[in-house]
N, C-alpha and C positions, 0 to 999 in steps of 0.2 A: 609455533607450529600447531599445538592444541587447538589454538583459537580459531586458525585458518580453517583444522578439521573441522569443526562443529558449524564453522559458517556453512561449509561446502555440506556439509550432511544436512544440516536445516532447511537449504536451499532447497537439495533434491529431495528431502520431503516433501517442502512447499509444492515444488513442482508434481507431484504424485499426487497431491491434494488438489490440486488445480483439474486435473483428468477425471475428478468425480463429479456429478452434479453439483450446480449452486447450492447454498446452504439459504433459509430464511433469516433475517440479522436476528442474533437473541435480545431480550426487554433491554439485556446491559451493554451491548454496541454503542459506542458512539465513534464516529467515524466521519471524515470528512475532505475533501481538495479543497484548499483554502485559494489557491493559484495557481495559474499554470503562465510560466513566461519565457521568453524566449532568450538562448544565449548563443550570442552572435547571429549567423545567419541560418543553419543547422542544425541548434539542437533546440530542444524544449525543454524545461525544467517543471516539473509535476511536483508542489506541496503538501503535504496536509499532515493527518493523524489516525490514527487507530486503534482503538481499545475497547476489552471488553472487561467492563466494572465488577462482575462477577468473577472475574477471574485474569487480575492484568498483569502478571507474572508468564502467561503464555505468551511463549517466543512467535512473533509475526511476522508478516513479510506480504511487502503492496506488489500485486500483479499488474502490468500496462497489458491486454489486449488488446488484436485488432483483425475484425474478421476470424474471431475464436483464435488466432495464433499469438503464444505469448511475446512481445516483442521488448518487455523488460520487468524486471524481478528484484526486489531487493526487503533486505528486511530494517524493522525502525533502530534509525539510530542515533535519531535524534529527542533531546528532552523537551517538552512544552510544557516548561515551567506556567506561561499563564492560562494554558487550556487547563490543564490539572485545578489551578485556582479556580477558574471560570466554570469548572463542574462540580466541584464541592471537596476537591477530593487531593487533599495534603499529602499522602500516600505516594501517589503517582509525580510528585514533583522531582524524582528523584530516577523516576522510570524511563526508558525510551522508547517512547509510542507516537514521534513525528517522523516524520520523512520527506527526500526529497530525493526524487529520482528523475533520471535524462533517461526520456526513449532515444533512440537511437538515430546514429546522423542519416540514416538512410529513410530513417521515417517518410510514411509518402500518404497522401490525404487519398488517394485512388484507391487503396487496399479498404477502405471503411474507418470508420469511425473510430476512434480508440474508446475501452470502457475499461474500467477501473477493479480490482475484486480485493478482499482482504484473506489473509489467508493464516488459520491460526495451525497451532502445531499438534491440535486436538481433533484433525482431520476436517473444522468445515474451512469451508472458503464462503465466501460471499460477497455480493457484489455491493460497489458504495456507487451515490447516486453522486453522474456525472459532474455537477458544478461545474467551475472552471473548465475541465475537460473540455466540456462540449462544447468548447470557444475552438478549439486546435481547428478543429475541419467541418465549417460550419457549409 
């Protein structure tokens, strides 16, 4: 039950944090969509990672918009043991800063574009550059 709390309070921070202006990424972001693919015929599947090196113990959580309405939310919970290698940083191998999130089966290409934001629990959010994204509703 703890656990469920802290997700749910996390979230609607995140979501509170999303209602402010974008943030600019800090020198220590690194951030990324690695892929985006399709499961079955309805949903989409969104990849990647997000971390800020300065500080990668803050609790995060990847935004899907589209047309500014958030259309899915979640935070990292997955390990990227070889992204952690592949940035120098032995530390983070043990962290959860991957993700993989389904926009929704409703998802529709006519609302606009979907864009991606990252969103830390230190109040910014910011946005990461589309990648893969921008294949959904070309």
């Amino acid at each position: 039950e703890w656990e469920v709390r802290t997700d749910r309070a996390e979230e609607a921070q995140a979501r509170r944090i999303l209602t402010a202006p974008l943030a600019v990424p800090s020198p220590g972001m690194r951030a990324e969509i690695d892929s985006v693919s399709r499961l079955g015929n309805t949903r989409w599947v969104v990849r990647g990672y997000g971390v800020d090196l300065e500080q990668p113990r803050l609790a995060t959580h990847i935004a899907i918009r589209q047309g500014g309405d958030l259309v899915a939310i979640d935070r990292m919970r997955r390990m990227r043991v070889a992204t952690a290698r592949e940035l120098g940083r032995k530390d983070l191998e043990s962290q959860r800063f991957g993700f993989a999130i389904m926009l929704p089966a409703d998802f529709d290409c006519a609302k606009g574009r979907p864009d991606a934001v990252f969103v830390f629990e230190d109040g910014r959010a910011t946005p990461l550059p589309p990648g893969p994204l921008a294949t959904i509703c070309r």
